[in-house]
Every structure is written in structure tokens, then in C-alpha cells.
C-alpha positions as CSV (number, residue, x, y, z in Angstrom):
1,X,27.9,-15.2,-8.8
2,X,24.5,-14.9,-9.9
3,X,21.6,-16.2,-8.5
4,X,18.4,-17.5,-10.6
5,X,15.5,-18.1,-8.7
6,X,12.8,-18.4,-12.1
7,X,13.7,-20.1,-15.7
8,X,13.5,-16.8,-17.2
9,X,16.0,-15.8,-15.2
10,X,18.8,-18.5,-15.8
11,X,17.6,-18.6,-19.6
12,X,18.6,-15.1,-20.2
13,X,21.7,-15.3,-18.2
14,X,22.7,-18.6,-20.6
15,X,21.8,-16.9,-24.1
16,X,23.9,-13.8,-23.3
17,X,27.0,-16.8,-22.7
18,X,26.0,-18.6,-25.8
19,X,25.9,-15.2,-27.6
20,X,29.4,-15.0,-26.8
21,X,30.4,-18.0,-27.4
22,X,30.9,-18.9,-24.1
23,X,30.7,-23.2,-23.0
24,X,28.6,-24.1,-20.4
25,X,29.4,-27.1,-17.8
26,X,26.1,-27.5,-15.2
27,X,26.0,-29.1,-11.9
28,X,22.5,-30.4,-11.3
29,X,22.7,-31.2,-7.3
30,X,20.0,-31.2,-4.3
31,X,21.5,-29.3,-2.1
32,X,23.3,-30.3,1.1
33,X,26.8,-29.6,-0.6
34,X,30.2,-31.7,0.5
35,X,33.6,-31.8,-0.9
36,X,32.1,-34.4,-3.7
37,X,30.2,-31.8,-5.1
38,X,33.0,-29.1,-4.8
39,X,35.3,-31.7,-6.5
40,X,32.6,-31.7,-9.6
41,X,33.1,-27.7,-9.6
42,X,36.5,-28.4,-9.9
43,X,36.1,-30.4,-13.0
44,X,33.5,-28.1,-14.7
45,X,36.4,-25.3,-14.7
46,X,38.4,-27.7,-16.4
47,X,35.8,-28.2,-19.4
48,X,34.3,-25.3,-19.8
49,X,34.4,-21.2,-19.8
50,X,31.3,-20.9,-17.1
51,X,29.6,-22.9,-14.6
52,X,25.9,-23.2,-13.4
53,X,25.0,-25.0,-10.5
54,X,21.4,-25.8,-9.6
55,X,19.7,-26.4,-5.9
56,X,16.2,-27.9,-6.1
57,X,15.1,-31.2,-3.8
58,X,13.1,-32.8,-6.7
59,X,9.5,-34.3,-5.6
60,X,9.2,-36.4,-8.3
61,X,12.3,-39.2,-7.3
62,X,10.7,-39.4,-3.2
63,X,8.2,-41.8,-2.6
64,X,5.3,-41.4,-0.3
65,X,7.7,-43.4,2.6
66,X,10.8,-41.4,1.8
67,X,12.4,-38.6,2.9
68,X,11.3,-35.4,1.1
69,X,10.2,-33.4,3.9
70,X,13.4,-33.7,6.5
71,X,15.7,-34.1,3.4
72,X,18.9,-31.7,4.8
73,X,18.1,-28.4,2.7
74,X,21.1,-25.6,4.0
75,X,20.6,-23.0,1.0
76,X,22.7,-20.5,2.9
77,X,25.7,-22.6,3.8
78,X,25.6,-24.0,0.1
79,X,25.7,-20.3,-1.3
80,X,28.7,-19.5,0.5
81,X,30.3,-22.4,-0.8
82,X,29.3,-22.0,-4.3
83,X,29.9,-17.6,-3.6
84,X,33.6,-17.9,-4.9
85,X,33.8,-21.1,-7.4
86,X,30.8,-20.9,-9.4
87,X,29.2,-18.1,-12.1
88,X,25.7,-18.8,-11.6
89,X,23.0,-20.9,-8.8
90,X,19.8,-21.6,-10.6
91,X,17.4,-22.2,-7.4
92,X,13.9,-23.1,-8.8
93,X,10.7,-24.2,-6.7
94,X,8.5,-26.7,-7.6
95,X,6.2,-24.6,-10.1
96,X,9.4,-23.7,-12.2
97,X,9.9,-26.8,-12.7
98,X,6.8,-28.4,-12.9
99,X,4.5,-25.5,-14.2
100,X,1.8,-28.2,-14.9
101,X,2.1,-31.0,-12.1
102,X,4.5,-34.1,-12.2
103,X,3.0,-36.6,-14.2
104,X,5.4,-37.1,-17.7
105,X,6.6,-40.9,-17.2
106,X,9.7,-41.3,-18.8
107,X,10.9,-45.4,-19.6
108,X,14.4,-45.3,-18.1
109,X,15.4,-48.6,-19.8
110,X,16.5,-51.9,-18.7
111,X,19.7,-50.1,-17.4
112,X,17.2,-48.2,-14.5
113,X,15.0,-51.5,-13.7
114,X,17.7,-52.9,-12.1
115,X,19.9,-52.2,-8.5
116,X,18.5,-49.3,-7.7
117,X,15.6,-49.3,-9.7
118,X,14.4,-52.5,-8.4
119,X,13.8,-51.6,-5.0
120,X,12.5,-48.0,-5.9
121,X,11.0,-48.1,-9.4
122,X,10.0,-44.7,-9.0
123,X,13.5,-42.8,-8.3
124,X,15.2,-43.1,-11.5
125,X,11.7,-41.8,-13.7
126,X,11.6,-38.8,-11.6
127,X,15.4,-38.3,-11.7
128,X,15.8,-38.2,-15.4
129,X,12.1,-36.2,-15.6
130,X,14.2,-33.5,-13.6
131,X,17.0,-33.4,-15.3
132,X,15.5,-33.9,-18.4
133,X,13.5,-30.7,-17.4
134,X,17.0,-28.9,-16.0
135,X,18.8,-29.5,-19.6
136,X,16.2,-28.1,-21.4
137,X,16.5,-25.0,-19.3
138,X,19.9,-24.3,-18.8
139,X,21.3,-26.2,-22.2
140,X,25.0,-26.9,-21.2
141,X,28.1,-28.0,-23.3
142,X,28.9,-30.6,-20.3
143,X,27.3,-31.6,-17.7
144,X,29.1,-33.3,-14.4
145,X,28.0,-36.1,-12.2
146,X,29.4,-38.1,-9.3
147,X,30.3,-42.1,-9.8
148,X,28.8,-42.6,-6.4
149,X,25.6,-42.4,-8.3
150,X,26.7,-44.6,-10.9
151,X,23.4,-46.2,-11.8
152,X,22.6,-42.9,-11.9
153,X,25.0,-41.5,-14.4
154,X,24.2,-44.7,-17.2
155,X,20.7,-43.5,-17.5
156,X,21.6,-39.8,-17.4
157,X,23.6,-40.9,-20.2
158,X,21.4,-43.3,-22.3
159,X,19.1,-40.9,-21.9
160,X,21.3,-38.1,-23.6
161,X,22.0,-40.4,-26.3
162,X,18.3,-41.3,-26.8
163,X,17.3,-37.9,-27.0
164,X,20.5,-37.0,-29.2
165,X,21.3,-34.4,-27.0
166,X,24.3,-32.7,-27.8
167,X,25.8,-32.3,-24.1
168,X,29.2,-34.4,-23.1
169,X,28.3,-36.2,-19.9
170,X,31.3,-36.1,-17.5
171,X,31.6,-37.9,-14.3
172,X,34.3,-37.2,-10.8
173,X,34.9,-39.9,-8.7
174,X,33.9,-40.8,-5.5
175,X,35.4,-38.4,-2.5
176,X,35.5,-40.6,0.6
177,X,35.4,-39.3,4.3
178,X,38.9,-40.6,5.9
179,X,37.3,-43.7,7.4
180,X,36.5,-44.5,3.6
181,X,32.5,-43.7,3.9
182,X,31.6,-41.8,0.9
183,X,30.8,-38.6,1.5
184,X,26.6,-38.3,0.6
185,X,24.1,-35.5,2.0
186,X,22.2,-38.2,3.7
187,X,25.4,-39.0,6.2
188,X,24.1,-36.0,8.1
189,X,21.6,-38.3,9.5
190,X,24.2,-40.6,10.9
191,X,25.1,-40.7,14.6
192,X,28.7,-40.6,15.4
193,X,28.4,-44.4,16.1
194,X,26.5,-44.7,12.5
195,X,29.4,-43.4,10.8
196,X,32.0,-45.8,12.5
197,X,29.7,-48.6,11.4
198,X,29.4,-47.2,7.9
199,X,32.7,-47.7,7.2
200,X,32.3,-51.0,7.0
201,X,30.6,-51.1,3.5
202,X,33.4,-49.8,1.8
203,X,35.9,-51.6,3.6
204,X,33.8,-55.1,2.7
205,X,33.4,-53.8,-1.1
206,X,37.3,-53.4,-1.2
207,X,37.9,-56.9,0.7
208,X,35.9,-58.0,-2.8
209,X,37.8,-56.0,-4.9
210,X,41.0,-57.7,-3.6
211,X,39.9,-60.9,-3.9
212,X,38.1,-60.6,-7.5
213,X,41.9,-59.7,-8.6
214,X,43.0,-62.6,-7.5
215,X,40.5,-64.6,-9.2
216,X,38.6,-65.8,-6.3
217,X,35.2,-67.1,-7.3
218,X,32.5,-64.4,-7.4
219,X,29.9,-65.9,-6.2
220,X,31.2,-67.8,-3.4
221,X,33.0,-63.8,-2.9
222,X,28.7,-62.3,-3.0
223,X,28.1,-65.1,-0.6
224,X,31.1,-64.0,1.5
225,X,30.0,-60.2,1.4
226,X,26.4,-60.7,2.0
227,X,27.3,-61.8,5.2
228,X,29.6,-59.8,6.3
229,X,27.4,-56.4,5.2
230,X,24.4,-58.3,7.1
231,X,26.3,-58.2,10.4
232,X,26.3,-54.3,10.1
233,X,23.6,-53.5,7.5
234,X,20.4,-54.4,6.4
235,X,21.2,-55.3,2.7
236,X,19.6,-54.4,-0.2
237,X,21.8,-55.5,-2.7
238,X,25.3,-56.5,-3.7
239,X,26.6,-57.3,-7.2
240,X,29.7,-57.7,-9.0
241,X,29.3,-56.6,-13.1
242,X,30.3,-55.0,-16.2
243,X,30.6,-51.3,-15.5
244,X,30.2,-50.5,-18.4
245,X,26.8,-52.8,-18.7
246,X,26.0,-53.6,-15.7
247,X,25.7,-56.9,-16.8
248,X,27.0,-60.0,-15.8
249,X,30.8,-60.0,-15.9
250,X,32.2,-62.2,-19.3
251,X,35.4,-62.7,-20.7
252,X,35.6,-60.4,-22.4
253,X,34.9,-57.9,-19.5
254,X,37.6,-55.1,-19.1
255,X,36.2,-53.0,-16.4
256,X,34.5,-54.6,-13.3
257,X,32.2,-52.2,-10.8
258,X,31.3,-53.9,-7.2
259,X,28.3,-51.8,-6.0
260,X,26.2,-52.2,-3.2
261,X,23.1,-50.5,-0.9
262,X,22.0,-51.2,2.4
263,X,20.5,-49.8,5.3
264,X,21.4,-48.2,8.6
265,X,18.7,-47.8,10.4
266,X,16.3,-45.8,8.0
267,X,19.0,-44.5,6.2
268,X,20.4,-46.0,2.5
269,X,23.6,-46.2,2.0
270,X,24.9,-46.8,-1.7
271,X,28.5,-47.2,-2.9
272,X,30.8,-48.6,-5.6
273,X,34.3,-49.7,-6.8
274,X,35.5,-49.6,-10.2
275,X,38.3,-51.5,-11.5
276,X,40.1,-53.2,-14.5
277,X,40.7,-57.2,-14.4
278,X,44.1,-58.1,-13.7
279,X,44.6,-59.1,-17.1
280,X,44.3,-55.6,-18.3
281,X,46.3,-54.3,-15.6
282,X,49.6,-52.5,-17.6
């Protein structure tokens, strides 16, 4: 495994694979690693001949009230999980990746004013500036993403086909703690008692799962939810769509998503159920 600590660095290392012919699946990630991201590794095997994984807490998707300077950053732990699995670590700072300040504004679309990017307008811009940034440099075949995120992965994805940006966007699903709490580098700030009462927001998402398949009424289900998630949770939002829009659910809807974020304590939790309708069930 080779580490990269400057562009320079990882650009070599990726020319000499492209020289020979070599496909390239990358793993953009934080840090913080879990069995999610190890599950994404797995993947990237699967689709192509090496795998790059990247480390950097990115500035530019905190806000001024978030949590950039206590966000969990265990470089040494991750290497040793990456050591055996993974051909390369690209580990920037700040001035690799923004040699000239943080300031591009990128317009994320409709599909990143909404959910998520409602109640913090600036995460997605600085989310897709990074990875924008993080393609450019390490110019994978495939790239992998989680479905916890999956906000997330339709702008990372109408973004790639905006830019035309020949790189397949793949996605792993969610890996869930036993309880059902999905697993996240932010659960490290959870008490012991956080994490029993976390488990309720997946638990309530798949009560409305259950009861979406057997056509209960959605919103009198949101209604439902909301209430339940508030005796637990601070809510931020809960919605029932298209997942493949994230629009509001038609007839002619094949796939529905349930996704939700709320608070426990200071911490945001976010999560998400896909599913087909009944009626497409085989």
C-alpha cells in the first residue's frame, strides 16, 4: 500500500496504472473508517484492477457552528485497516487541495436544495467542490459511495453527468450496527444510552416502510412518524419519495426511498430505506 501525502504524489502513482492499462475504483472518505467503508473496498475490488482511497476532513462542507475541529480523525487506526485491502491512501492537507483558498461556488441543483440541503445550504457545495477537486486528481474508472448518503450520491452523480465525466458512479448499501443504527463516524460521539435511543430511527423508518406496502396513506403515515421520532429525536426532516427523483411519489413510481435526519443532542443522525411498491414486487 502506498501512501500519498501531495497531488504529485498520487498523480504519478495513477499515470504509471493508466500506462498499463490498469482501472481505477476510488474511495473518497473523511476518515473515521467502519465496516461501511470496508464494505465499499470490497466493491471497488469487484470493479476494478486497483483501489485508491483518500483521507482528508474537508473544510469547505462545515459551517462555522459545525464540527470541524473535534470531527473523529484516527489516521493510524484507518491505515491499518486500509494496510491489507487497498493499493494506495491519498492523504492531502488543506493546501493540496485548496492551493488558492476555498471560494469556487458550485450550483448543486435542485436535487441539493432540498433534505439535506435545506437545513445546511452550504454542505453539499463544498462536498461536490471536494470531490470535484479529488476526481480531477486521481481520475478513476469508478468511484464508490455509501446509500446512507444518498442525497449525497444524486448530486455526486448529476454532477458527473453535468461535467460529462467519464467515471461510473457505484454505490454499497447501508451496513447497520446490530440494533439497526447505521453505522456513521459521527456515532463515536454517542453515549452508550445514545446508541440505544438511536435505534429508534431506523426501527420507525421501517414501521413506515411496512405500512407504505400495505398502502397506508402517506401522509397520515409522516404524521405518524413525526411523532414518534419527536419522542426520541429532535426532527429535522422526514419524507417519503421517488428515489430515484426525490420527488413526490406518482403512479408511476417504481422505487420508493423513506429518509430522515434528526438530532441527538448535538449530533445529526441521517438514514434511509429503499424499496420497490408492492406492485412491482415479483
Amino acid at each position: 500500500m502506498k501512501l500519498c501525502y501531495q497531488n504529485i504524489q498520487i498523480t504519478e502513482l495513477v499515470n504509471d496504472w493508466h500506462e498499463q492499462e490498469k482501472t481505477i475504483a476510488f474511495i473518497p472518505t473523511m476518515g473515521g473508517l467502519h465496516q461501511g467503508h470496508l464494505s465499499l473496498i470490497d466493491i471497488a475490488k469487484q470493479k476494478a484492477d486497483k483501489v485508491v482511497v483518500s483521507i482528508f476532513v474537508n473544510p469547505a462542507q462545515f459551517d462555522k457552528n459545525e464540527d470541524l475541529d473535534r470531527y473523529p480523525r484516527s489516521l493510524n487506526a484507518d491505515l491499518i485497516e486500509l494496510e491489507e485491502n487497498v493499493d494506495s491512501v491519498f492523504i492531502p492537507d488543506v493546501k493540496q487541495i485548496y492551493p488558492n483558498g476555498i471560494s469556487k461556488h458550485i450550483d448543486v441543483g435542485m436535487i441539493g436544495r432540498i433534505l439535506c440541503g435545506k437545513t445546511r445550504p452550504h454542505f453539499f457545495n463544498g462536498m461536490i467542490q471536494v470531490v470535484e477537486i479529488l476526481f480531477e486528481i486521481v481520475r478513476p474508472n469508478v468511484a464508490i459511495f455509501g446509500q446512507k448518503d444518498y442525497q449525497q450520491l444524486l448530486v455526486i452523480k448529476q454532477m458527473v453527468k453535468n461535467l460529462s465525466l467519464d467515471i461510473c458512479i457505484e454505490s454499497g448499501e447501508i451496513i447497520r450496527e446490530r440494533s439497526g443504527l447505521a453505522m456513521s463516524t459521527r456515532n463515536q460521539y454517542l453515549s452508550d444510552n445514545d446508541v440505544k435511543i438511536a435505534a429508534n430511527l431506523y426501527r420507525i423508518l421501517t414501521y413506515v416502510k411496512n405500512e407504505v406496502l400495505q398502502n397506508k396513506k402517506i401522509d397520515v403515515l409522516k404524521k405518524m412518524a413525526e411523532f414518534d421520532l419527536k419522542q426520541h429525536f429532535k426532527l429535522d426532516y422526514l419524507e417519503v419519495l421517488d428515489a430515484n427523483t426525490l420527488k413526490q411519489i406518482t403512479d408511476n413510481t417504481c422505487q420508493i426511498i423513506i429518509l430522515s435526519a434528526v438530532f441527538l443532542g448535538s449530533v445529526r443522525l441521517i438514514d434511509n430505506i429503499i424499496f420497490l411498491k408492492r406492485d412491482n414486487y415479483v
